[in-house]
C-alpha positions, 0 to 999 in steps of 0.5 A: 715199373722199377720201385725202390726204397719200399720197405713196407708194402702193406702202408704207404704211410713210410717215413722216407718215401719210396721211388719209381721209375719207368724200365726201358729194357730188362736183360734176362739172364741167359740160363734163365728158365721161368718155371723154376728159380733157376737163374731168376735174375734180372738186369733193369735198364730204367729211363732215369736213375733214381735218387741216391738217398738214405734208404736208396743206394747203389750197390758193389759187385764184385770181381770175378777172382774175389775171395768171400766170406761165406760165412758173413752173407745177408738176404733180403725180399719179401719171402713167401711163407705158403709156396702154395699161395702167391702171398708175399710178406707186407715187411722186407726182410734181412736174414744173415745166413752162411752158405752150406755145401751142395749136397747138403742143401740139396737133401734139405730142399728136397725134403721140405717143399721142393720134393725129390724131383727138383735138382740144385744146378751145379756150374763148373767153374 
């Protein structure tokens, strides 16, 4: 089941409602490795679309030789606050955040909760 629209997952008391849908077929990324967030992206082939409304829409993606932004980029989910517990927060979240250099990150993650193990994948391109 494919849910969109969902804003609030604590009420469902929302104003604009939210939609199901039935999934045909999910088409794993190839380098997708489940014990990890390695590649943790999914496409889903539902039985019908889903209505195009205020709250549910499409979304562009781009091309391969496009040129971004880095510094004008947003995130949204229900980010976990205790990677120890799987609790999710009850309101979607939207955070602008900028990208950072790999070897940045990857001594940042490693000293907040990923710990000295876990390896930031590197794709050349």
């Amino acid at each position: 089941m494919a849910r969109a629209g969902e804003w609030d997952r604590a009420t469902t008391r929302e104003v604009l409602p939210h939609q199901d849908r039935r999934v045909a077929e999910i088409i794993d990324h190839d380098d997708f490795f489940g014990p990890t967030v390695l590649n943790d992206i999914a496409l889903l082939i539902l039985e019908e679309p889903f209505k195009l409304t205020s709250i549910v829409d499409t979304v562009c993606l781009p091309r391969q030789d496009d040129k971004y932004d880095f510094s004008q980029c947003v995130a949204s989910g229900w980010g976990k606050e205790n990677f120890s517990k799987f609790i999710f927060d009850a309101l979607e979240n939207i955070l602008h955040v900028s990208f950072v250099k790999y070897l940045y990150y990857q001594h940042h993650i490693n000293q907040l909760w990923l710990g000295l193990c876990f390896q930031i994948q590197r794709k050349n391109r």
